[in-house]
C-alpha positions, 0 to 999 in steps of 0.5 A: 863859701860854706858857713864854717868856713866863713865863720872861721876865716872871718871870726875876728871881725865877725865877733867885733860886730857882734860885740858892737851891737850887743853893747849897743843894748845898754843905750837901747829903749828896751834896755833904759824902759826896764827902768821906767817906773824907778825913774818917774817915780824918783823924779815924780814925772808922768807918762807924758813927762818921761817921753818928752824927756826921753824924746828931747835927749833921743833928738839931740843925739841923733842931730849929732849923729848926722856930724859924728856917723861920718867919722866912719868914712875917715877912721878905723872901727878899732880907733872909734870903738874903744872911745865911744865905749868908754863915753858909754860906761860914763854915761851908765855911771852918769845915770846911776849919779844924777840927781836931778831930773832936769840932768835926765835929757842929758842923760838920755842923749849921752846913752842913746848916742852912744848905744843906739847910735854909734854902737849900732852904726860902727858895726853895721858900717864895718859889715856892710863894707867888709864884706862884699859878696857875703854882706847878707851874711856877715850883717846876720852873724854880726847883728846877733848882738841885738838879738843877745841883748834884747833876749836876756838883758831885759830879763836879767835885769827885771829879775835883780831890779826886786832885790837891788836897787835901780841906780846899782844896776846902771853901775853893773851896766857900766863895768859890762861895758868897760869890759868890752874896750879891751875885748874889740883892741885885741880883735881889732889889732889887724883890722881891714882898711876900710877906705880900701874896701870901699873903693872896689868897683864891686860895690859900686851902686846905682848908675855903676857910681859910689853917690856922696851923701849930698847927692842921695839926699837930692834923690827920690828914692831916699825921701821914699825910704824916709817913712820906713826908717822913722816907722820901726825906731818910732814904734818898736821904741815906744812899745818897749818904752811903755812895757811898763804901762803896757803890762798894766793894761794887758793886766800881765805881769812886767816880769811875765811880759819881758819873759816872752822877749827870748822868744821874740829874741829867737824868732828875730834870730831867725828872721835876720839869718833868713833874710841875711841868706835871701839878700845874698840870691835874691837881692835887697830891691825884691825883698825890701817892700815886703819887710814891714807887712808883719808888724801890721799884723803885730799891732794889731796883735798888741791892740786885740790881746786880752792876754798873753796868748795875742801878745805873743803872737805879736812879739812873734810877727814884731820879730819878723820885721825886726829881724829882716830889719837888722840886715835889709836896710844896711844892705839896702844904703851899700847896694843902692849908694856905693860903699865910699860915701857910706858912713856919711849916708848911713849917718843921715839914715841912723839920725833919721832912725834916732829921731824917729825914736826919739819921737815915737815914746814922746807921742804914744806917751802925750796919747796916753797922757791925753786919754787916747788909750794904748790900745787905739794908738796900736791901730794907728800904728798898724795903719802906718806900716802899711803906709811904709810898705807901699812907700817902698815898693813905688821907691824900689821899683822905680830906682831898681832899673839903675842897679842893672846898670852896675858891672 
Protein backbone atom coordinates (compact mmCIF):
# COMPACT_ATOMS: atom_id res chain seq x y z
CA UNK A 1 0.00 0.00 0.00
CA UNK A 2 1.55 3.27 -0.62
CA UNK A 3 2.26 5.38 2.24
CA UNK A 4 -0.23 8.14 1.58
CA UNK A 5 -2.57 5.96 1.35
CA UNK A 6 -1.66 4.25 4.58
CA UNK A 7 -1.31 7.61 6.38
CA UNK A 8 -4.67 8.75 5.01
CA UNK A 9 -7.04 5.43 5.59
CA UNK A 10 -5.17 5.06 8.94
CA UNK A 11 -4.61 8.70 10.02
CA UNK A 12 -6.93 8.43 13.31
CA UNK A 13 -5.31 5.84 14.82
CA UNK A 14 -1.83 6.69 13.55
CA UNK A 15 -2.18 10.12 14.97
CA UNK A 16 -3.40 8.54 18.58
CA UNK A 17 -0.04 6.71 18.58
CA UNK A 18 1.99 9.54 17.87
CA UNK A 19 0.02 11.57 20.52
CA UNK A 20 0.66 8.58 23.30
CA UNK A 21 4.33 8.51 22.84
CA UNK A 22 4.74 12.43 22.64
CA UNK A 23 2.88 12.61 26.05
CA UNK A 24 4.79 10.06 27.22
CA UNK A 25 8.02 13.12 27.00
CA UNK A 26 6.69 14.80 30.30
CA UNK A 27 7.48 11.37 32.36
CA UNK A 28 10.83 10.48 30.36
CA UNK A 29 14.58 11.28 31.97
CA UNK A 30 15.52 13.58 29.10
CA UNK A 31 12.40 15.43 30.06
CA UNK A 32 12.61 15.58 34.31
CA UNK A 33 16.89 15.88 33.81
CA UNK A 34 16.08 19.26 32.30
CA UNK A 35 15.68 20.00 35.90
CA UNK A 36 18.11 18.55 37.69
CA UNK A 37 20.47 21.00 38.85
CA UNK A 38 16.94 23.01 40.41
CA UNK A 39 15.73 19.87 42.14
CA UNK A 40 19.45 18.97 43.94
CA UNK A 41 19.88 22.09 44.73
CA UNK A 42 16.23 23.14 46.21
CA UNK A 43 16.36 19.65 48.26
CA UNK A 44 20.28 19.94 48.78
CA UNK A 45 20.92 16.48 47.34
CA UNK A 46 23.90 14.97 45.42
CA UNK A 47 24.66 13.16 42.23
CA UNK A 48 24.33 10.23 44.01
CA UNK A 49 21.21 11.38 46.40
CA UNK A 50 19.02 12.28 43.16
CA UNK A 51 19.84 8.98 41.32
CA UNK A 52 19.07 6.95 44.11
CA UNK A 53 15.79 8.65 44.28
CA UNK A 54 15.27 8.82 40.94
CA UNK A 55 16.01 5.01 40.92
CA UNK A 56 13.61 4.09 43.88
CA UNK A 57 10.76 6.15 42.37
CA UNK A 58 11.63 4.30 38.46
CA UNK A 59 11.60 0.91 40.31
CA UNK A 60 8.25 1.10 41.81
CA UNK A 61 6.96 2.06 38.76
CA UNK A 62 8.05 -0.54 36.89
CA UNK A 63 7.01 -3.48 39.53
CA UNK A 64 3.35 -1.71 38.91
CA UNK A 65 3.72 -2.05 35.43
CA UNK A 66 4.02 -6.01 35.50
CA UNK A 67 0.00 -5.76 36.95
CA UNK A 68 -0.95 -2.38 35.19
CA UNK A 69 0.50 -3.12 31.24
CA UNK A 70 -1.90 -6.22 31.18
CA UNK A 71 -4.99 -4.01 31.57
CA UNK A 72 -4.20 -3.75 27.54
CA UNK A 73 -5.18 -7.25 27.03
CA UNK A 74 -8.75 -6.41 28.61
CA UNK A 75 -9.30 -2.78 27.78
CA UNK A 76 -9.48 -0.37 24.90
CA UNK A 77 -6.71 2.42 24.47
CA UNK A 78 -9.56 4.91 24.34
CA UNK A 79 -10.92 3.76 28.15
CA UNK A 80 -7.00 3.78 29.44
CA UNK A 81 -5.67 6.57 27.70
CA UNK A 82 -7.81 9.50 28.75
CA UNK A 83 -7.38 8.23 32.72
CA UNK A 84 -3.53 7.52 32.51
CA UNK A 85 -3.22 11.23 31.14
CA UNK A 86 -5.10 12.94 33.47
CA UNK A 87 -2.70 10.63 36.48
CA UNK A 88 -0.01 12.64 34.38
CA UNK A 89 -0.93 16.21 34.56
CA UNK A 90 -1.44 15.48 38.40
CA UNK A 91 1.64 14.15 38.55
CA UNK A 92 3.50 17.25 36.80
CA UNK A 93 1.24 19.42 39.29
CA UNK A 94 2.37 17.09 42.20
CA UNK A 95 5.93 18.22 41.27
CA UNK A 96 5.66 21.83 40.92
CA UNK A 97 3.72 21.33 44.57
CA UNK A 98 6.01 19.11 46.52
CA UNK A 99 7.91 20.33 49.43
CA UNK A 100 9.85 18.04 50.80
CA UNK A 101 12.29 15.99 49.35
CA UNK A 102 11.33 13.00 50.91
CA UNK A 103 7.78 13.16 48.67
CA UNK A 104 10.40 13.18 45.33
CA UNK A 105 10.34 9.12 45.24
CA UNK A 106 6.69 9.39 44.82
CA UNK A 107 7.00 11.90 42.59
CA UNK A 108 9.33 10.36 40.52
CA UNK A 109 7.31 7.06 40.35
CA UNK A 110 3.72 8.79 39.47
CA UNK A 111 5.70 10.63 36.41
CA UNK A 112 7.53 7.65 35.34
CA UNK A 113 4.51 5.28 35.41
CA UNK A 114 2.60 7.31 33.58
CA UNK A 115 4.90 8.71 30.76
CA UNK A 116 7.67 6.24 30.48
CA UNK A 117 5.49 3.39 31.07
CA UNK A 118 1.91 3.26 30.21
CA UNK A 119 2.04 6.07 27.84
CA UNK A 120 5.01 4.38 26.09
CA UNK A 121 3.11 0.69 26.39
CA UNK A 122 -0.50 2.03 25.57
CA UNK A 123 0.94 3.25 22.02
CA UNK A 124 3.34 0.62 21.04
CA UNK A 125 0.72 -2.24 22.03
CA UNK A 126 -2.00 -0.64 19.86
CA UNK A 127 0.28 -0.47 17.01
CA UNK A 128 1.82 -3.73 17.28
CA UNK A 129 -1.83 -5.24 17.17
CA UNK A 130 -3.54 -3.24 14.81
CA UNK A 131 -1.51 -3.36 12.35
CA UNK A 132 -0.36 -6.51 10.76
CA UNK A 133 1.33 -6.83 7.57
CA UNK A 134 2.39 -2.93 7.88
CA UNK A 135 3.57 -3.08 11.91
CA UNK A 136 6.84 -1.88 10.56
CA UNK A 137 5.25 0.64 9.40
CA UNK A 138 2.70 2.00 11.75
CA UNK A 139 5.23 1.71 15.03
CA UNK A 140 7.73 4.07 12.75
CA UNK A 141 4.86 6.87 12.18
CA UNK A 142 3.49 6.50 15.40
CA UNK A 143 6.71 6.69 17.46
CA UNK A 144 7.38 9.89 16.10
CA UNK A 145 6.07 11.09 19.03
CA UNK A 146 9.29 10.44 21.00
CA UNK A 147 11.21 11.76 18.44
CA UNK A 148 8.78 15.41 18.69
CA UNK A 149 9.34 15.31 22.36
CA UNK A 150 13.25 14.49 22.58
CA UNK A 151 13.83 17.34 19.67
CA UNK A 152 12.11 20.30 21.14
CA UNK A 153 10.77 19.68 24.63
CA UNK A 154 14.15 19.56 26.07
CA UNK A 155 15.30 22.88 24.21
CA UNK A 156 12.18 24.84 24.86
CA UNK A 157 12.51 24.29 28.23
CA UNK A 158 16.31 24.73 28.93
CA UNK A 159 15.66 28.33 26.87
CA UNK A 160 12.41 29.35 29.52
CA UNK A 161 14.17 27.66 32.67
CA UNK A 162 16.52 31.28 32.59
CA UNK A 163 13.60 33.48 32.77
CA UNK A 164 10.99 31.11 34.81
CA UNK A 165 10.98 29.29 37.41
CA UNK A 166 11.34 25.46 37.53
CA UNK A 167 8.10 24.79 39.51
CA UNK A 168 5.95 26.98 36.89
CA UNK A 169 7.49 24.96 33.95
CA UNK A 170 6.07 21.62 35.68
CA UNK A 171 2.54 23.65 35.92
CA UNK A 172 2.86 24.49 31.97
CA UNK A 173 3.78 20.63 31.44
CA UNK A 174 0.52 19.91 33.35
CA UNK A 175 -2.00 21.91 30.90
CA UNK A 176 0.17 20.42 27.50
CA UNK A 177 -0.82 17.29 28.86
CA UNK A 178 -4.41 17.90 30.01
CA UNK A 179 -4.70 18.85 26.47
CA UNK A 180 -4.43 15.78 25.14
CA UNK A 181 -7.44 13.85 26.87
CA UNK A 182 -9.65 15.32 24.91
CA UNK A 183 -7.29 15.27 21.57
CA UNK A 184 -7.12 10.95 21.96
CA UNK A 185 -11.49 10.84 23.11
CA UNK A 186 -12.23 12.31 19.61
CA UNK A 187 -9.54 10.13 17.65
CA UNK A 188 -10.45 7.19 19.40
CA UNK A 189 -14.36 7.42 19.37
CA UNK A 190 -14.33 4.28 16.40
CA UNK A 191 -11.39 2.47 17.75
CA UNK A 192 -10.30 -1.05 16.58
CA UNK A 193 -11.18 -3.86 18.88
CA UNK A 194 -8.21 -5.02 20.17
CA UNK A 195 -9.36 -8.54 21.30
CA UNK A 196 -10.38 -9.26 17.73
CA UNK A 197 -7.24 -8.23 15.98
CA UNK A 198 -5.31 -10.25 18.29
CA UNK A 199 -6.88 -13.46 17.56
CA UNK A 200 -5.94 -13.73 13.74
CA UNK A 201 -3.99 -16.58 12.84
CA UNK A 202 -1.69 -14.03 11.07
CA UNK A 203 -0.17 -13.03 14.10
CA UNK A 204 0.37 -16.12 15.50
CA UNK A 205 3.96 -16.61 16.58
CA UNK A 206 6.59 -19.30 17.22
CA UNK A 207 5.26 -22.80 16.88
CA UNK A 208 2.30 -21.12 14.87
CA UNK A 209 0.76 -20.45 18.55
CA UNK A 210 -0.05 -17.19 20.55
CA UNK A 211 2.19 -17.95 24.19
CA UNK A 212 0.79 -16.66 27.61
CA UNK A 213 3.26 -14.43 29.50
CA UNK A 214 3.79 -17.35 31.82
CA UNK A 215 5.16 -19.38 29.01
CA UNK A 216 7.51 -16.60 27.30
CA UNK A 217 8.84 -16.43 30.77
CA UNK A 218 9.96 -20.08 30.84
CA UNK A 219 11.47 -19.58 27.50
CA UNK A 220 15.06 -18.92 26.64
CA UNK A 221 14.81 -16.73 24.14
CA UNK A 222 13.19 -14.29 26.62
CA UNK A 223 16.18 -14.36 29.44
CA UNK A 224 18.31 -13.99 26.22
CA UNK A 225 16.55 -10.70 25.36
CA UNK A 226 16.68 -9.50 28.95
CA UNK A 227 20.29 -7.86 28.76
CA UNK A 228 19.40 -5.95 25.63
CA UNK A 229 16.30 -4.49 27.13
CA UNK A 230 17.98 -3.28 30.47
CA UNK A 231 21.06 -1.94 28.37
CA UNK A 232 19.47 0.93 26.31
CA UNK A 233 16.76 2.17 29.41
CA UNK A 234 19.68 1.81 31.54
CA UNK A 235 22.08 4.02 29.90
CA UNK A 236 20.60 6.24 27.55
CA UNK A 237 18.59 7.25 30.75
CA UNK A 238 21.63 7.70 32.89
CA UNK A 239 23.48 9.86 30.11
CA UNK A 240 20.14 12.11 29.79
CA UNK A 241 19.91 11.90 33.51
CA UNK A 242 23.38 13.52 33.85
CA UNK A 243 23.18 16.02 30.91
CA UNK A 244 23.91 18.45 33.66
CA UNK A 245 26.94 17.14 34.86
CA UNK A 246 27.74 15.88 31.48
CA UNK A 247 27.88 19.60 30.13
CA UNK A 248 30.34 20.43 32.99
CA UNK A 249 32.69 17.89 32.21
CA UNK A 250 32.92 18.42 28.27
CA UNK A 251 33.05 21.89 29.43
CA UNK A 252 29.86 22.97 26.95
CA UNK A 253 27.35 24.51 27.79
CA UNK A 254 23.99 22.91 29.03
CA UNK A 255 22.13 24.85 26.39
CA UNK A 256 24.83 24.19 23.92
CA UNK A 257 24.46 20.31 24.83
CA UNK A 258 20.54 20.09 24.46
CA UNK A 259 20.85 22.16 21.03
CA UNK A 260 22.53 19.17 19.51
CA UNK A 261 19.28 16.76 20.73
CA UNK A 262 17.21 17.87 17.17
CA UNK A 263 19.86 16.58 15.41
CA UNK A 264 20.01 13.38 17.39
CA UNK A 265 16.21 13.83 17.13
CA UNK A 266 16.43 13.76 13.05
CA UNK A 267 18.98 10.90 12.93
CA UNK A 268 16.41 8.93 15.21
CA UNK A 269 13.59 9.86 12.70
CA UNK A 270 15.36 8.30 10.25
CA UNK A 271 16.64 5.32 11.76
CA UNK A 272 13.26 4.43 13.09
CA UNK A 273 11.47 4.84 9.67
CA UNK A 274 14.66 2.68 8.19
CA UNK A 275 13.98 0.25 10.38
CA UNK A 276 10.17 0.27 10.52
CA UNK A 277 10.48 -0.54 6.34
CA UNK A 278 13.16 -3.34 6.66
CA UNK A 279 11.32 -5.23 9.37
CA UNK A 280 8.31 -5.17 7.00
CA UNK A 281 11.06 -7.24 4.05
CA UNK A 282 13.18 -8.42 5.70
CA UNK A 283 12.06 -9.46 9.13
CA UNK A 284 12.66 -8.56 13.02
CA UNK A 285 15.19 -12.11 13.73
CA UNK A 286 18.07 -10.76 10.94
CA UNK A 287 17.82 -7.32 12.07
CA UNK A 288 17.61 -7.44 15.71
CA UNK A 289 21.23 -8.59 16.76
CA UNK A 290 22.51 -5.95 14.85
CA UNK A 291 20.58 -2.72 16.55
CA UNK A 292 22.92 -2.36 19.46
CA UNK A 293 26.41 -2.22 17.83
CA UNK A 294 26.17 1.64 17.20
CA UNK A 295 25.71 2.59 20.71
CA UNK A 296 29.18 1.31 21.11
CA UNK A 297 30.38 3.45 18.90
CA UNK A 298 28.31 6.03 20.79
CA UNK A 299 30.02 5.65 24.08
CA UNK A 300 33.02 5.86 23.15
CA UNK A 301 32.23 8.97 21.26
CA UNK A 302 30.79 10.65 24.79
CA UNK A 303 33.90 9.03 26.47
CA UNK A 304 36.71 10.55 24.02
CA UNK A 305 35.22 14.06 23.23
CA UNK A 306 37.21 17.01 24.18
CA UNK A 307 34.31 18.81 22.61
CA UNK A 308 31.23 19.18 20.63
CA UNK A 309 32.81 17.89 17.62
CA UNK A 310 32.80 13.87 19.21
CA UNK A 311 29.95 14.58 21.37
CA UNK A 312 27.76 14.86 18.16
CA UNK A 313 29.21 12.27 16.41
CA UNK A 314 27.72 10.28 19.55
CA UNK A 315 24.45 11.85 19.59
CA UNK A 316 24.67 10.58 15.85
CA UNK A 317 25.61 6.67 16.55
CA UNK A 318 22.97 7.01 19.93
CA UNK A 319 20.44 7.94 17.58
CA UNK A 320 20.88 4.95 15.23
CA UNK A 321 19.97 2.43 17.85
CA UNK A 322 17.43 4.55 19.54
CA UNK A 323 15.89 4.53 16.73
CA UNK A 324 15.74 0.98 15.34
CA UNK A 325 15.01 0.74 19.05
CA UNK A 326 11.38 2.44 18.71
CA UNK A 327 10.06 -0.15 16.20
CA UNK A 328 12.36 -3.50 16.45
CA UNK A 329 11.91 -4.77 19.75
CA UNK A 330 7.84 -4.17 19.76
CA UNK A 331 7.76 -5.97 16.71
CA UNK A 332 10.02 -8.48 17.93
CA UNK A 333 7.14 -9.50 21.50
CA UNK A 334 4.33 -9.79 18.10
CA UNK A 335 6.43 -11.52 15.76
CA UNK A 336 7.94 -14.19 18.38
CA UNK A 337 4.94 -14.45 20.94
CA UNK A 338 1.66 -13.97 19.02
CA UNK A 339 -0.70 -11.04 19.64
CA UNK A 340 -3.36 -12.49 22.28
CA UNK A 341 -1.16 -12.37 25.17
CA UNK A 342 0.68 -9.40 23.99
CA UNK A 343 -0.16 -6.74 26.55
CA UNK A 344 0.83 -8.88 29.37
CA UNK A 345 4.22 -10.06 27.75
CA UNK A 346 4.86 -6.64 26.66
CA UNK A 347 4.28 -5.52 30.37
CA UNK A 348 6.82 -7.76 31.80
CA UNK A 349 9.50 -6.49 29.12
CA UNK A 350 8.37 -2.53 29.62
CA UNK A 351 8.95 -3.39 33.50
CA UNK A 352 11.90 -4.69 32.68
CA UNK A 353 13.07 -1.59 30.44
CA UNK A 354 11.56 0.54 33.47
CA UNK A 355 13.78 -1.12 35.89
CA UNK A 356 16.47 -1.02 33.75
CA UNK A 357 16.01 2.96 34.05
CA UNK A 358 15.32 3.18 37.24
CA UNK A 359 19.03 1.43 37.71
CA UNK A 360 20.96 3.18 35.12
CA UNK A 361 20.94 7.17 36.72
CA UNK A 362 21.08 5.12 40.36
CA UNK A 363 24.64 3.54 39.29
CA UNK A 364 26.53 6.05 37.08
CA UNK A 365 25.31 8.75 39.57
CA UNK A 366 26.86 6.32 42.93
CA UNK A 367 30.07 6.09 40.15
CA UNK A 368 30.46 9.82 40.02
CA UNK A 369 29.66 10.00 43.85
CA UNK A 370 32.69 7.17 44.37
CA UNK A 371 35.00 9.14 42.28
CA UNK A 372 34.75 6.89 38.99
CA UNK A 373 34.55 9.48 36.40
CA UNK A 374 31.89 9.89 33.88
CA UNK A 375 34.10 9.32 31.11
CA UNK A 376 35.55 5.83 32.44
CA UNK A 377 31.79 4.69 33.33
CA UNK A 378 31.25 5.37 29.25
CA UNK A 379 33.78 2.55 28.32
CA UNK A 380 32.13 0.25 30.34
CA UNK A 381 28.94 0.95 28.97
CA UNK A 382 30.27 0.46 25.64
CA UNK A 383 31.59 -2.74 26.66
CA UNK A 384 28.23 -3.67 27.64
CA UNK A 385 26.45 -3.19 24.26
CA UNK A 386 28.69 -5.34 22.76
CA UNK A 387 27.70 -7.87 25.36
CA UNK A 388 23.89 -7.46 24.41
CA UNK A 389 24.58 -7.72 21.04
CA UNK A 390 26.11 -11.28 20.94
CA UNK A 391 23.28 -12.07 23.40
CA UNK A 392 20.96 -11.63 20.92
CA UNK A 393 22.28 -12.95 17.87
CA UNK A 394 22.87 -16.61 19.91
CA UNK A 395 18.84 -15.99 21.37
CA UNK A 396 17.38 -15.13 17.59
CA UNK A 397 19.37 -17.79 15.87
CA UNK A 398 18.55 -20.35 17.96
CA UNK A 399 14.46 -19.48 18.29
CA UNK A 400 14.25 -18.15 14.44
CA UNK A 401 13.74 -22.02 12.90
CA UNK A 402 10.18 -21.81 14.90
CA UNK A 403 8.89 -18.75 12.94
CA UNK A 404 8.85 -21.16 9.95
CA UNK A 405 6.64 -22.99 11.59
CA UNK A 406 4.08 -20.23 11.32
CA UNK A 407 1.02 -20.30 8.44
Amino acid sequence: MPILTFLRDNAPWLTAGVLLTFFSSFGQTYFISIFAGEIRETFGLSHGQWGGVYMLGTTASALVMVWAGGLTDHFRVRRLAPLVLAMMVGACLFMAANPVWWLLPLVIFALRFTGQGMMSHLAVVAMARWFVAARGKALSIATLGFALGEAFLPLIFVSLLRVHDWRVLWVAAGIVAAIGIPLLLLLLRRERTPQSWAQTSQSLGMDARHWTRNQSLRHYLFWFMVPALLGPSAFNTAFFFHQVHIAEVKAVSHVALVAMFPIYTAVGIGAMILSGWALDRIGTARLLPFMQLPMVVAFLCFAMADGPGLLLAGFVFLAMTTGANSTLPNAFWAEFYGTAHLGSIKAMAAALMVFGSAIGPGLTGLGIDLGLGIEAQFVIIAGYFIFTSVMMAIGVSRARPSLSLTP
